[in-house]
N, C-alpha and C positions, 0 to 999 in steps of 0.2 A: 504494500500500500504506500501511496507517495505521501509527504508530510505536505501538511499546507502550508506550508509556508515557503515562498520565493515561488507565488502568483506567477506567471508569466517569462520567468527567467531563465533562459536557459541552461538545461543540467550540463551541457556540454557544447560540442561545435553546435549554433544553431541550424536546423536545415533550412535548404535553398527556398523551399516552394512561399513566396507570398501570394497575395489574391489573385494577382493577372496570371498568374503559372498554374495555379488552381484550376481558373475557368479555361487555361486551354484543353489542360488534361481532361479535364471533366468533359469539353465538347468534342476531343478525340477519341473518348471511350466511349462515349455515345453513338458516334458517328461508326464505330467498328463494326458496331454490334448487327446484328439480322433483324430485330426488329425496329421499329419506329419507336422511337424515343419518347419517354414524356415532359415537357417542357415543363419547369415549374419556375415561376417567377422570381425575382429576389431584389429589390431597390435598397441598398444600407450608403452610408456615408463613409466612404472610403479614402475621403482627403477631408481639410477643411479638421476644427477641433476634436470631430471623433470618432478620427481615422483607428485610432488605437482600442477604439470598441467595435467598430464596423469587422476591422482585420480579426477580430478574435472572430466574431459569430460569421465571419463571411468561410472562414477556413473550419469552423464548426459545421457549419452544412454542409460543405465540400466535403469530410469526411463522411459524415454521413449518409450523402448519397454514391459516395464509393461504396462503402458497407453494403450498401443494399444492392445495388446492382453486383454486387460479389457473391450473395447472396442470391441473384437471378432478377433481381428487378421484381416488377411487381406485372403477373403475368406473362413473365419474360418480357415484360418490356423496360430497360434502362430509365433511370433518371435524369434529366439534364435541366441544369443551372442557366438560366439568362439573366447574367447579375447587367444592372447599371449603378451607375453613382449620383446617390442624390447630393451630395457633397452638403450635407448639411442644410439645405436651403427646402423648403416646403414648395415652392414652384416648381422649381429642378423636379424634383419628386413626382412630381404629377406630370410631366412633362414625359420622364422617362417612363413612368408606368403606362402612357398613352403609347408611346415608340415601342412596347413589348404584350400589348393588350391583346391584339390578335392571334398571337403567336405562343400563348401560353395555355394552358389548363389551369381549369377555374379557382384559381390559386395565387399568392403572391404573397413571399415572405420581407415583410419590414415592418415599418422603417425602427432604427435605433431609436428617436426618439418617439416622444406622443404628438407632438407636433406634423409629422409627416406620416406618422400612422393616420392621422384623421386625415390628411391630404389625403392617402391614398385611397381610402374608405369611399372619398367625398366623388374622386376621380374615378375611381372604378364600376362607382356602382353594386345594388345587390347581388349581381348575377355573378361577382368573383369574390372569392373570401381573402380578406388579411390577414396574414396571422404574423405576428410581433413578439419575439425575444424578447421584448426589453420595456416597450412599452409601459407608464406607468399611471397614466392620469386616470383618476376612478373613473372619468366620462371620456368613453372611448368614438361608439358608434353612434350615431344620429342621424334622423331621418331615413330610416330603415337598410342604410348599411350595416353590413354585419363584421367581425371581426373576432380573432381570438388571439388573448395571449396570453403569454405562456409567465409574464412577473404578476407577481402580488401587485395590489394599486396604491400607489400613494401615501392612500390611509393608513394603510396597517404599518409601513414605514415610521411614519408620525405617530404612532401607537405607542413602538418601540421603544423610539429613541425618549419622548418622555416620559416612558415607565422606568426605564432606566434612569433618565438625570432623576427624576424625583427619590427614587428608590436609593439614589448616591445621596441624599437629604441637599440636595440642587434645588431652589426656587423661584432665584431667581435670575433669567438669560434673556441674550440676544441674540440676533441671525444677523448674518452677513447669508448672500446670495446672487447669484447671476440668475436670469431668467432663462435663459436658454437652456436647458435641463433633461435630462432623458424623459421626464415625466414631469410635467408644470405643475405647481402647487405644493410643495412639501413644506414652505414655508408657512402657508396659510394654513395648511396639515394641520403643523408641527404644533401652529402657532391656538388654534383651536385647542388640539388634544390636553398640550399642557397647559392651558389655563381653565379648562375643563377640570381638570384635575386636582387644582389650587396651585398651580404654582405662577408666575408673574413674567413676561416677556417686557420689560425693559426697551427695548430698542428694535426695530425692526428694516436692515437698511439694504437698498439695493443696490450692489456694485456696479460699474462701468468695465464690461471688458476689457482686457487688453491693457491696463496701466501697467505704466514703469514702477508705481507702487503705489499702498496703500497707505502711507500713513495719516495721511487726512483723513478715513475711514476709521482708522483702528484708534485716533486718539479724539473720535466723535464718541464711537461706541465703547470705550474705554470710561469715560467720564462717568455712567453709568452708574461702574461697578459689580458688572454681572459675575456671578462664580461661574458660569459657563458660558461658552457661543456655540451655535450650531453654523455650520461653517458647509453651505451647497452650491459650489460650484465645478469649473474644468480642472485639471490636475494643473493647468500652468497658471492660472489665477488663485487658484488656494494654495500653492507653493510660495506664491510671491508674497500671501498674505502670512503666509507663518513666515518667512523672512522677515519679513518686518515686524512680525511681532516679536519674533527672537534679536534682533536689534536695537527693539526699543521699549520693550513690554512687557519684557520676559519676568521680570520684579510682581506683574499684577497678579501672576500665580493661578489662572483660570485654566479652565477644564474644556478643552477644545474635543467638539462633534461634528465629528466627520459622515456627510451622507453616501450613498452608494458610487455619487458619480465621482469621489477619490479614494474607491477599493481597485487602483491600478496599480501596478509596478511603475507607472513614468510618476507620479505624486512623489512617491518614497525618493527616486531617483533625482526630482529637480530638486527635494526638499534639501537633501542628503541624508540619506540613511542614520548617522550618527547622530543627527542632532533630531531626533525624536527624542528627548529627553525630556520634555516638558509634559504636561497632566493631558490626556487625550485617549480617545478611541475613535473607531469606525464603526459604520454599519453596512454589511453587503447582502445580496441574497443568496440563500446556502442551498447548494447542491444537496445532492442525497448523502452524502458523505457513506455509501453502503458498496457494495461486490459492484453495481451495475456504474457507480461513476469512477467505481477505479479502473473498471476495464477501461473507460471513454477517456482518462487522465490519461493511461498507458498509452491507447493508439494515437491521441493526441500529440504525445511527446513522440513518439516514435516517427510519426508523420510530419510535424512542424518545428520539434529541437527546442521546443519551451512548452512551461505548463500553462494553461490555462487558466485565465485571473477569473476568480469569479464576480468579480465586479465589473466585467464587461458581458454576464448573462452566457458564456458559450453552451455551456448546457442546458439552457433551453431552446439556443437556436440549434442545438445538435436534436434533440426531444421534436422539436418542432418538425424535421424532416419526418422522421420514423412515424410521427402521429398522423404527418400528411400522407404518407404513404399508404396506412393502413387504410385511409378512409379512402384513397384515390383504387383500392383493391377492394370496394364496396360500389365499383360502378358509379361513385359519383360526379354527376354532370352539370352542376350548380354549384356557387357558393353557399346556399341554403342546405343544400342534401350532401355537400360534401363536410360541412360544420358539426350535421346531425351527425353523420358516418365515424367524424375524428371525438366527436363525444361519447357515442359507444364503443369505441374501441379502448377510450379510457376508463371508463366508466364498469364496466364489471366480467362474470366470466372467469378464464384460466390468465394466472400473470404471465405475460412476456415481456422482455427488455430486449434491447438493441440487439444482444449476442444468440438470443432463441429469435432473430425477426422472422428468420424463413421458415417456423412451425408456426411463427404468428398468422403468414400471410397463408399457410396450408389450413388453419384453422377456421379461418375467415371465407376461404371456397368452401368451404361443408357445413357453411352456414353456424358457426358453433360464436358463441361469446370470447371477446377476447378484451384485456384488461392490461395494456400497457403499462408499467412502468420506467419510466424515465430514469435519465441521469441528475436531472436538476430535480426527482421527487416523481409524487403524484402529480398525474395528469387530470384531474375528473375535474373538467371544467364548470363552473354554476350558469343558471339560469342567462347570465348575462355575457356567458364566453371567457369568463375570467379564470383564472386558475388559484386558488389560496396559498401561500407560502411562508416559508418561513426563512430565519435574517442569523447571521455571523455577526458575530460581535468580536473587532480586530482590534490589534495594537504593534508599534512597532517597535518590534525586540533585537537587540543585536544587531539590527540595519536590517530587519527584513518584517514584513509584514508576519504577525503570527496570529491565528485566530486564538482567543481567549475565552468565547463561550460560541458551541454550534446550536442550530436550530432553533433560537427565538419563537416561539409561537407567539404574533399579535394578540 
């Protein structure tokens, strides 16, 4: 079993293959093959701020749809990848989801954030399903777009994090935050849950991406006097801000909370390693931590030369393949009837994980129930497409990210 800790790092030489090397192999082993391929969509941000989360879950589905097609495909027919790059931008997004509309099966994996997940929803129409790694805003689909994803929402995020400060005898804090976020709202969450709760939000402010630094920020929200800040933003704007705060503010002795979107390896890296010295944690969302994510961690390292951060969601966008796959081997020809298809196939029956997929999909011809599990957990999505999850609580030890409590239940 691999130790969690050194997220994304390479155990050794890293391997060659990044995202472009991916999708060619992938459309050359499609192209091999004797049957007709099935084309399954994919829109992530592959440059632009979250490139470094795009690349993890873009090279998660290219794995997975190797597996399967190794496996035999799904009625002998191969899977293939028509990735584009929404480069972070919600236009983009919907722009390339039109450039690939025709040409896919009623399916499309994105976007990284909620913001271009709901572009894509809006763009596509009910007749193709979304389905989104990472996605986190409680309000996903509207106006009878449908969708599913594969993170907990928001909420339960903001749950967390202030059942924990309170439970540290924490009462009273401040957010710093960029808007731009995998999933909009954790501040207003956060900011809800824990004063819900009784504890008091002090200051509530929103950063300007991209400064050379914070300290007109940090000696706004400083004045205060919070014992804590919840601290949401990209790994190079909340690197800059713990810089500054270890240069000028290291004496005020607060308890820095860290959201999901700096559970990466480049956070720790810009920060430096050693100087995590100061009062803090993280929160990410946890894998199954069980037999079926260490076999996914092993082919993972063996295929890409680094492990898998879980704070860029790879295991669900790996889960994400396997679950479309089951349902696209249920004949579905809607995003409506292929949603229903990937919610039965989580939802009950005989278990199978990625490594049993080929008695899954033998299961599923003879009409019998079949009950996925995943590498990022259970899959039984609710009423509304959403999947329930549970959150790692990190810290950095020795210069490397180490988790200090797994599985969080909201």
């Amino acid at each position: 079993m691999f130790s969690p800790r050194n997220w994304g790092r390479s155990p050794g030489t890293r391997g060659k293959p990044g995202w472009a090397w991916v999708l060619v192999w992938l459309v050359s082993g499609c192209a091999s093959s004797r049957q007709e391929p099935i084309p399954i969509g994919a829109v992530f941000s592959m440059t632009g701020p979250l490139a470094e989360i795009g690349e993890a879950q873009l090279d998660a589905i290219a794995l997975a749809a190797e597996q399967i097609n190794d496996a035999g495909g799904i009625q002998g027919m191969p899977l293939q990848i028509l990735f584009r790059d929404a480069a972070g931008d919600v236009d983009r997004a919907a722009r390339m989801a039109i450039s690939i509309r025709e040409d896919i099966s009623p399916v499309i994996i994105g976007g990284i954030e909620s913001s271009v997940t709901r572009k894509l929803t809006d763009t596509l129409g009910p007749a193709v399903l979304t389905v989104s790694p990472s996605a986190t805003s409680s309000v996903l689909g509207e106006n009878g777009q449908i969708l599913v994803s594969l993170a907990p929402p928001v909420s339960s995020m903001a749950t967390v994090l202030a059942s924990r400060a309170l439970s540290g005898s924490i009462t009273r804090m401040s957010i710093l935050y960029t808007i731009d976020r995998l999933g909009d709202g954790l501040p207003i969450a956060f900011h809800a849950a824990f004063t819900a709760a009784g504890g008091t939000i002090l200051d509530r402010k929103e950063l300007t991406p991209g400064r050379l630094n914070y300290l007109n920020s940090l000696t706004s929200i400083m004045a205060s006097k919070p014992q804590a800040i919840l601290l949401d933003t990209c790994p190079v704007d909340g690197s800059q801000i713990i810089k500054d705060y270890l240069d000028g503010f290291i004496r005020k002795e607060v308890l820095w909370m860290f959201s999901d979107r700096l559970a990466l390896p480049s956070f720790v890296d810009l920060v430096g390693g050693g100087k995590f010295t100061f009062q803090h944690e993280g929160i990410s969302p946890s894998p199954a931590w069980d037999e079926t994510y260490d076999a996914f961690e092993r082919s993972f390292v063996d295929r890409f030369g680094r492990r898998p951060a879980p704070g860029a969601y790879p295991a669900q966008a790996y889960d994400a393949v396997f679950l479309i796959a089951l349902g696209l081997a249920q004949s579905a020809t809607t995003g409506p009837t292929l949603m229903e298809s990937m919610r039965a196939a989580a939802a009950g029956g005989t278990t199978y994980t990625a490594e049993t997929f080929r008695e899954a999909l033998q299961a599923v011809s003879r009409g019998e129930e079949v009950n996925f599990e995943g590498a990022s957990g259970s899959l039984d999505p609710d009423a509304t497409g959403r999947v329930a999850g549970r959150y790692d609580v990190w810290r950095v030890e020795g210069g490397e990210m180490d988790i200090i409590e797994k599985g969080v239940v909201p």
